[in-house]
C-alpha positions in Angstrom: -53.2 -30.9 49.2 -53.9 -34.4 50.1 -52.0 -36.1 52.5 -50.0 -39.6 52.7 -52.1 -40.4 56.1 -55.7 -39.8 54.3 -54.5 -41.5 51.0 -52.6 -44.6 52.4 -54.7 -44.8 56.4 -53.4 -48.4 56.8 -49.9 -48.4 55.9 -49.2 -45.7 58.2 -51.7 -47.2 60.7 -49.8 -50.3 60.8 -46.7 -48.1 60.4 -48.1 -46.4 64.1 -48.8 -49.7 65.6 -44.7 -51.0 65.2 -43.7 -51.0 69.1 -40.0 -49.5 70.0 -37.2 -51.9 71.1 -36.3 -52.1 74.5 -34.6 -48.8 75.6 -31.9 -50.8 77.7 -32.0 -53.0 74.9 -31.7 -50.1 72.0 -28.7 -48.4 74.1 -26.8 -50.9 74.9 -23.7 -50.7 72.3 -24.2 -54.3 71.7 -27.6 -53.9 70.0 -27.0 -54.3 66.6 -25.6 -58.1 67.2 -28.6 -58.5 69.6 -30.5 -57.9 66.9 -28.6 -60.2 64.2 -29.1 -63.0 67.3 -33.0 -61.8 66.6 -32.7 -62.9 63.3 -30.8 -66.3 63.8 -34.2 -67.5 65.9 -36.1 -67.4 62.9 -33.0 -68.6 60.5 -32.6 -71.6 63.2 -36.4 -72.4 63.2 -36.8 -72.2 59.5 -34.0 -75.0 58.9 -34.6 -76.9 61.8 -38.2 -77.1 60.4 -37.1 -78.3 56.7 -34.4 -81.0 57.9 -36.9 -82.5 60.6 -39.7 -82.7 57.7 -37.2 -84.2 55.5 -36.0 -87.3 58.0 -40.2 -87.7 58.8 -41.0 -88.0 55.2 -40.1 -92.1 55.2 -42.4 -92.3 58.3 -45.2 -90.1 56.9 -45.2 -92.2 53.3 -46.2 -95.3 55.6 -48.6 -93.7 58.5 -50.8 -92.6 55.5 -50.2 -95.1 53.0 -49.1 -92.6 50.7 -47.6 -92.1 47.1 -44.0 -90.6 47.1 -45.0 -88.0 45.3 -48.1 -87.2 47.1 -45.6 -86.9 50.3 -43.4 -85.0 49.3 -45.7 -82.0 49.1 -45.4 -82.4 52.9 -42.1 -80.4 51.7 -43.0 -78.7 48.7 -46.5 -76.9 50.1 -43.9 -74.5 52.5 -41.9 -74.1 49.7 -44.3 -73.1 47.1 -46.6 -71.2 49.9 -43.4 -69.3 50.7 -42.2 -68.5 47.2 -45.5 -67.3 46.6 -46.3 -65.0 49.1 -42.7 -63.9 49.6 -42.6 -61.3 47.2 -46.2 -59.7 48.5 -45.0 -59.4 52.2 -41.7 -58.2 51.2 -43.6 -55.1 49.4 -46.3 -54.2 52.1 -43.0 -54.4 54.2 -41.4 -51.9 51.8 -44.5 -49.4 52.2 -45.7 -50.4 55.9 -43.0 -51.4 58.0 -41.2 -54.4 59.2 -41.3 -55.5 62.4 -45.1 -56.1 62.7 -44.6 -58.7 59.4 -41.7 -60.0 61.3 -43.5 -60.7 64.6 -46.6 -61.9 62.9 -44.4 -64.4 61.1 -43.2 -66.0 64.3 -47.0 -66.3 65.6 -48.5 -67.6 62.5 -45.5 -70.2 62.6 -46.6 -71.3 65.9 -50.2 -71.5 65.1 -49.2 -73.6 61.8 -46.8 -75.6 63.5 -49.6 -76.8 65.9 -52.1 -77.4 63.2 -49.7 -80.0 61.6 -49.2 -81.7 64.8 -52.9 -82.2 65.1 -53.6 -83.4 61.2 -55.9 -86.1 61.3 -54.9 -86.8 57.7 -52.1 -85.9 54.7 -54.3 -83.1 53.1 -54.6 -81.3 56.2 -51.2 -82.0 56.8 -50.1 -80.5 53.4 -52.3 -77.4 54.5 -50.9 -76.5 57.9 -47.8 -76.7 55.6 -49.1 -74.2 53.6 -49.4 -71.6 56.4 -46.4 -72.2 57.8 -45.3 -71.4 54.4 -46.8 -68.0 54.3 -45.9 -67.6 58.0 -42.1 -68.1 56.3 -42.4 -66.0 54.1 -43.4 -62.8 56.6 -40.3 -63.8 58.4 -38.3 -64.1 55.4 -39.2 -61.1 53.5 -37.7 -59.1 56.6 -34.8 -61.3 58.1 -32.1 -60.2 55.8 -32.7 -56.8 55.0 -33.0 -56.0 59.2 -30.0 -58.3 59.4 -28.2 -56.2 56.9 -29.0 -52.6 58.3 -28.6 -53.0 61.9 -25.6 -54.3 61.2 -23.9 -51.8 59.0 -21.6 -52.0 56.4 -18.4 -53.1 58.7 -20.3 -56.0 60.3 -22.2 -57.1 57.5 -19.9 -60.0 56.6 -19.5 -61.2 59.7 -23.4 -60.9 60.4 -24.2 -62.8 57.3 -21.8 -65.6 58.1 -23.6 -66.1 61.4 -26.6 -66.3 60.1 -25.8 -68.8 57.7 -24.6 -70.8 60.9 -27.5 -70.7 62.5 -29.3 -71.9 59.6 -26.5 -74.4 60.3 -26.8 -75.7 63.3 -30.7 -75.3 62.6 -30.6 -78.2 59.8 -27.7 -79.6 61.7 -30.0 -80.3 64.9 -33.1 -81.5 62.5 -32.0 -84.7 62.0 -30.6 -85.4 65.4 -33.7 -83.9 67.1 -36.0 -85.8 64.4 -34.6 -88.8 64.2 -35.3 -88.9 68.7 -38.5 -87.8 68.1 -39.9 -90.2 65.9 -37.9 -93.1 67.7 -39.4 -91.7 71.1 -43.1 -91.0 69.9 -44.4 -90.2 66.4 -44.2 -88.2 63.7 -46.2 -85.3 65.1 -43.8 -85.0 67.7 -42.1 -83.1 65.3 -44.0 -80.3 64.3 -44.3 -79.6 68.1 -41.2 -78.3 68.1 -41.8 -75.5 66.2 -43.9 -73.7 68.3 -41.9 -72.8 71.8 -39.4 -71.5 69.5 -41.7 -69.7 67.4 -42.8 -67.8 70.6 -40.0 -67.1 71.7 -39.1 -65.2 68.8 -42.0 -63.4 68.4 -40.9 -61.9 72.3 -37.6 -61.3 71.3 -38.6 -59.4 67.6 -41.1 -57.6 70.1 -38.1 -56.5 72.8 -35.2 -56.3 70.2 -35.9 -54.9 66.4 -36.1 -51.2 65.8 -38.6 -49.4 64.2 -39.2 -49.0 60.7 -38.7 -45.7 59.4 -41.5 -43.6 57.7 -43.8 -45.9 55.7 -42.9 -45.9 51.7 -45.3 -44.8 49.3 -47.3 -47.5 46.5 -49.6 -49.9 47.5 -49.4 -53.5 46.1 -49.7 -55.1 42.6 -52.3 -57.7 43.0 -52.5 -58.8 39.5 -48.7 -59.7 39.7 -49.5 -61.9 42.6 -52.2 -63.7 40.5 -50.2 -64.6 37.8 -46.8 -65.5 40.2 -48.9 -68.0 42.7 -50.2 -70.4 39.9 -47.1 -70.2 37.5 -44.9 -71.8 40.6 -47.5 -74.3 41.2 -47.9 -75.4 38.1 -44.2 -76.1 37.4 -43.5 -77.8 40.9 -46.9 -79.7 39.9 -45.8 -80.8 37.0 -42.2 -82.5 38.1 -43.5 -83.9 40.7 -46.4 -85.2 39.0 -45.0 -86.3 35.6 -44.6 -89.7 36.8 -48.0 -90.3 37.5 -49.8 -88.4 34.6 -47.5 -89.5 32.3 -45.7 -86.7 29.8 -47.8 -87.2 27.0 -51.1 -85.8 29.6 -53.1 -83.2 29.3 -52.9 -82.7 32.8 -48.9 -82.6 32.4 -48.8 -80.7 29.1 -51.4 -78.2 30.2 -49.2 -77.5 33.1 -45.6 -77.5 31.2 -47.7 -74.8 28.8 -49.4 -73.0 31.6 -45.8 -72.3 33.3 -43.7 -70.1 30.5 -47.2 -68.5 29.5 -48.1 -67.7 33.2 -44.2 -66.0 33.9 -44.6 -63.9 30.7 -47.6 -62.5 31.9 -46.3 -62.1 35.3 -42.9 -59.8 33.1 -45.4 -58.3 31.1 -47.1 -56.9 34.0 -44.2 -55.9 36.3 -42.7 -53.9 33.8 -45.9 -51.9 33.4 -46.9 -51.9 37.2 -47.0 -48.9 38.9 -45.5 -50.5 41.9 -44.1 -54.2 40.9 -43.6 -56.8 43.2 -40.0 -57.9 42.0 -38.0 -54.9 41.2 -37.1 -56.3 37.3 -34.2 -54.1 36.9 -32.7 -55.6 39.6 -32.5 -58.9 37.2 -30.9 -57.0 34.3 -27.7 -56.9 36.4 -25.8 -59.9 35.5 -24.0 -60.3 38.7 -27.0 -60.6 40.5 -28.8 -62.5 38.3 -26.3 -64.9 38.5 -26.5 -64.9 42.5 -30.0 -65.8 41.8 -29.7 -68.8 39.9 -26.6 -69.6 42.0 -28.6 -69.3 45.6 -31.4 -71.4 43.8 -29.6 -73.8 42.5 -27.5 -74.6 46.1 -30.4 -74.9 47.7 -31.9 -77.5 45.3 -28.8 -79.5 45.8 -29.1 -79.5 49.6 -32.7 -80.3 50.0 -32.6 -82.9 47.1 -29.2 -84.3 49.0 -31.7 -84.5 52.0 -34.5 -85.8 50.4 -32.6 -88.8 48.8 -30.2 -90.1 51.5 -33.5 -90.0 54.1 -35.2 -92.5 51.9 -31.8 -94.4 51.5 -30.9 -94.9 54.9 -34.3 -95.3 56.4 -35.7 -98.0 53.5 -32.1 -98.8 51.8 -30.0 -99.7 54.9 -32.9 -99.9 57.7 -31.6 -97.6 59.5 -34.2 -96.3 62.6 -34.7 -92.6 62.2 -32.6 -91.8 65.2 -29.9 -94.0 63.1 -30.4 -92.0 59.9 -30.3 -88.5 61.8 -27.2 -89.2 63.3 -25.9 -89.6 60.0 -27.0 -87.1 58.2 -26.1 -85.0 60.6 -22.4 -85.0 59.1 -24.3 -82.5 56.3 -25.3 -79.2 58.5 -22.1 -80.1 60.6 -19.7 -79.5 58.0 -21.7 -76.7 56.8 -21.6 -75.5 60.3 -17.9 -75.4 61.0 -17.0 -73.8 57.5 -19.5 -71.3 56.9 -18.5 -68.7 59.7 -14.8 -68.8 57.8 -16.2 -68.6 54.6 -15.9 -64.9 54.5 -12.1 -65.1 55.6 -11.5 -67.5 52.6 -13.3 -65.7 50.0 -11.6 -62.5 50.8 -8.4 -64.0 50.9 -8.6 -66.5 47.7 -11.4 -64.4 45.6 -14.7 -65.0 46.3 -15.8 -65.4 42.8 -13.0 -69.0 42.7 -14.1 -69.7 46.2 -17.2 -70.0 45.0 -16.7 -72.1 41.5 -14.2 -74.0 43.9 -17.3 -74.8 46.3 -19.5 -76.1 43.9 -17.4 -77.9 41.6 -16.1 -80.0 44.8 -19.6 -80.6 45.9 -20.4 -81.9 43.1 -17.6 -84.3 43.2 -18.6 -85.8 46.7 -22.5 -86.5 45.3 -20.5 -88.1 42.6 -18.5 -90.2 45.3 -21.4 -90.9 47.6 -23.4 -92.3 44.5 -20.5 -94.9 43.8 -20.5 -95.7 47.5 -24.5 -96.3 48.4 -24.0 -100.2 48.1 -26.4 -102.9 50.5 -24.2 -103.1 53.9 -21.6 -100.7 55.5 -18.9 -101.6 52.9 -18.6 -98.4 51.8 -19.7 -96.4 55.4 -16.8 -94.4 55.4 -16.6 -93.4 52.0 -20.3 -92.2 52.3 -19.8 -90.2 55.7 -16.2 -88.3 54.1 -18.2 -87.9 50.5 -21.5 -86.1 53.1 -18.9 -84.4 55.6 -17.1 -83.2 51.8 -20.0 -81.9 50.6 -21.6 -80.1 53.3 -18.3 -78.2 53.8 -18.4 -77.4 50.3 -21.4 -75.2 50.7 -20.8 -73.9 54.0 -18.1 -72.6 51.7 -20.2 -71.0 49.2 -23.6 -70.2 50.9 -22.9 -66.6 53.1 -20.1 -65.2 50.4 -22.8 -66.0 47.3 -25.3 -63.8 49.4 -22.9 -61.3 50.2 -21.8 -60.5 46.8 -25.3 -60.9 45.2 -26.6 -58.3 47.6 -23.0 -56.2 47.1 -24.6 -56.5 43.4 -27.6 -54.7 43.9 -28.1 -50.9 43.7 -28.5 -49.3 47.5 -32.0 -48.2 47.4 -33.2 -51.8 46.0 -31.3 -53.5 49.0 -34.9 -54.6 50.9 -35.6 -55.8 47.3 -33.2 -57.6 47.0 -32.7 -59.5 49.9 -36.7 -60.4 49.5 -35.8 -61.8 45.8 -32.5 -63.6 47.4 -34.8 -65.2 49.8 -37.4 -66.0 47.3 -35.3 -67.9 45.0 -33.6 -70.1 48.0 -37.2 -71.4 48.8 -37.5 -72.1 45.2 -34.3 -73.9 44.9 -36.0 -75.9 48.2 -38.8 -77.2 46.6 -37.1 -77.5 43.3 -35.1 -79.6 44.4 -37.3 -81.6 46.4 -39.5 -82.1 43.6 -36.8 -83.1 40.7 -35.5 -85.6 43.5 -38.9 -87.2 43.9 -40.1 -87.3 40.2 -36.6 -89.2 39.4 -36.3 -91.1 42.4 -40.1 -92.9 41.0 -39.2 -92.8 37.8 -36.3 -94.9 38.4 -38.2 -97.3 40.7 -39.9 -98.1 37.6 -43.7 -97.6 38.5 -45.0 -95.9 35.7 -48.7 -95.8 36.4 -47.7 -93.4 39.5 -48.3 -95.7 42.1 -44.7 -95.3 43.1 -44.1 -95.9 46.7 -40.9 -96.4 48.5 -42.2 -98.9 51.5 -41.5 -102.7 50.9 -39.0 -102.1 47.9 -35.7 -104.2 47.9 -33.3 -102.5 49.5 -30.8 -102.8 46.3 -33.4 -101.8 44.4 -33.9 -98.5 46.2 -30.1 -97.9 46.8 -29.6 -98.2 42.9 -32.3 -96.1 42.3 -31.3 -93.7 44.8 -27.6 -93.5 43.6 -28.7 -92.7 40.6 -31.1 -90.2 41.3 -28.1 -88.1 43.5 -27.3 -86.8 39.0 -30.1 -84.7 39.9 -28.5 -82.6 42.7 -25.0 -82.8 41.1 -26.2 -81.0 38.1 -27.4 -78.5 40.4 -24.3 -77.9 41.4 -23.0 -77.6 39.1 -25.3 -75.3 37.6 -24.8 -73.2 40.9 -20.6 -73.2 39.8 -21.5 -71.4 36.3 -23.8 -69.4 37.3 -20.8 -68.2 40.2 -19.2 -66.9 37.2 -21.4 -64.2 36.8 -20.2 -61.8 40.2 -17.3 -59.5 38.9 -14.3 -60.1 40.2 -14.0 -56.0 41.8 -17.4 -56.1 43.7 -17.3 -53.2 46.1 -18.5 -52.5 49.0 -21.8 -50.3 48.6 -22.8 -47.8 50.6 -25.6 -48.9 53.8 -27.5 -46.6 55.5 -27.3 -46.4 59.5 -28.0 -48.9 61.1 -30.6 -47.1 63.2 -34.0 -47.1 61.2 -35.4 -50.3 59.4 -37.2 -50.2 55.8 
């Protein structure tokens, strides 16, 4: 009889490798929150990392003399890197353990974080981006599920909603910290931030996060991965760079074709893959197919939200980047405050209305804020209660969406699932991102591409930017309908113990 460790020698080699917590650590009765703080380090890092990119992208489209939608791919590359590799770390994590992925992550994000601060150029700029993407991704396809399991079923609500607060406080500090940064020194200042944090999560994963338990069986579907990497790069590709080509293109039709052709492939496969990367059945739920679309589609709203007002206050109302952080700031602390409550509301008013609730009155607030961005501070007020508005809107919705999308999912798919809930946030990310920049040029009017926010009349931008904020209120709204989907008698499933990891 063959056995698993002469069939699969590296899984359970890497399986062998997985160091044990910190017995004083592992015994304490604290532990499990010790390891949800684990967590939070790379939840904190990860935002911190998106807002600060978001506030440098005005300095970045002038160091380098760049398009705007060449620099926005500062932002996309993580999110596409991240989307792509997501679902391949969060299998070899299903059938070789976690907490190696997870610690790599946290290295690789240091190293990455490094290489962007030494960039001698945008493309290798975009590239460093690129790794810390895939460095995201081994973080991400791990963060949630080890959240989830060490905390155990009574905890998990509470866990989640501090998660989401550091993810918080991590965009909420972005700005702030970004906006100093670049007044103080440059923008490479702020990729240097990344790294001391980086390490010391990678000591704390090291000390803190259990074992995985015995290493699943399967290997990985590398076909799947082939057809899933260019599919997202061609559709984030092609909104970013319709104004440019043109939509009549070959190079925009070609990738507009490529997109639905590459996806059905990518079904066709996983459906006949001995060992899928996405779990497809997990889709055929409507509940949590609509906590998909919902998690994507809040996320597009935030990081288009970003994207626009950074270019507004920066070029619109000539605000220095400490001025705009400061601002923006009202955002992720609104989300901040509300999100460790969320769970308390939901429970109490229905989660499935808090959520419409959410949504609906973000969208509202985008609505406001586009009425308000005139030349001057007129209207300052308005726009800092139409921000403060909509950031408490979806610390409102954030955590309980995830909670019930996962409460969705069958037991034994709950690694897959939290690995597919993370994978369509990052897509919402550069989604976003991308739809805000393609309209945002568009509606500067430079249709041969050459589209560039630097030396624009500031009325101009402002009415250009007012009426790009449509795009992320659609998404809202989109994230309210999809809402609709979770039952209203979600249950509580059944956890393992919190002990071993998977």
């Amino acid at each position: 009889m063959t056995t698993a460790t002469t069939t699969r020698p590296w899984p359970d080699r890497i399986a062998r490798w997985e160091p044990a917590p910190l017995p004083a650590l592992a015994a304490s009765e604290r532990w499990p929150w010790y390891v949800v703080a684990t967590t939070c380090i790379g939840a904190f890092l990860g935002q911190l990392d998106a807002s600060i990119v978001q506030l440098a992208l005005p300095t970045l489209e002038r160091a380098f003399d760049a398009r705007l939608g060449t620099v926005s791919w500062v932002a996309i590359g993580y999110q596409l890197a991240f989307a792509a590799a997501l679902p391949i770390f969060a299998r070899l994590a299903d059938i070789a353990g976690r907490k190696i992925l997870y610690i790599l992550g946290f290295a690789l994000f240091a190293i990455g974080s490094a290489g962007c601060a030494l960039a001698p150029d945008l493309a290798t700029l975009i590239t460093c981006r690129l790794l810390l993407g895939i460095a995201g991704a081994l973080a991400g396809a791990n963060s949630l599920v080890i959240l989830v399991r060490s905390a155990g079923p009574e905890r998990r609500a509470t866990a989640m909603g501090v998660f989401a607060a550091a993810q918080a406080i991590g965009v909420c500090l972005g700005p702030v910290l970004g906006g100093l940064l670049l007044d103080l020194f440059d923008w490479r200042a702020v990729f240097w931030v990344g790294v001391p944090i980086a390490a010391v999560g990678a000591v704390a994963a090291l000390l803190v996060v259990p074992k995985s338990g015995p290493p699943g069986e399967g290997g990985l579907d590398g076909w799947g991965a082939l057809l899933l990497i260019p599919a997202l790069a061609a559709l984030l590709l092609a909104i970013t760079q319709a104004d440019r080509w043109g939509l009549g293109s070959a190079a925009f039709v070609g990738c507009m074709v490529a997109v639905p052709v590459l996806l059905a492939a990518f079904v066709w496969r996983e459906r006949r893959a001995r060992h899928p990367l996405i779990k497809l059945e997990l889709v055929r739920t409507p509940a949590f197919a609509g906590g998909m679309v919902a998690t994507a589609s809040a996320y597009a709203v935030l990081y288009g939200m970003f994207f626009l007002m950074s270019f507004a206050l920066v070029r619109g109302f000539g605000a220095s980047p400490l001025e705009a952080g400061l601002r923006l700031v009202v955002i992720p602390l609104a989300l901040a405050l509300v999100a460790p409550f969320s769970g308390r509301i939901g429970t109490r008013f229905g989660e499935r209305r808090t959520l419409v609730v959410a949504m609906t009155t973000a969208a509202a607030a985008i609505l406001v804020l586009a009425s308000a961005i005139t030349p001057g501070d007129v209207d300052l007020a308005v726009r800092v209660v139409a921000l403060a508005v909509f950031g408490g809107a979806l610390g409102l919705f954030i955590a309980p969406n995830n909670n019930l999308t996962l409460k969705a999912a069958p037991e034994h798919l709950t690694g897959s699932a939290g690995g597919l809930l993370n994978l369509m946030r990052m897509i919402g990310c550069g989604v976003g991102i991308a739809f805000a920049s393609a309209v945002l040029s568009w509606r500067l009017g430079h249709g041969d591409g050459s589209a560039t926010t630097v030396g624009v009349d500031e009325a101009v931008l402002l009415s250009a930017v007012a009426g790009s904020l449509l795009v992320p209120a659609a998404f809202a709204l989109i994230a309210a309908a999809a809402a609709l989907l979770h039952r209203r008698d979600e249950k509580p499933a059944a956890e393992p113990a919190a002990g071993a990891q998977r």
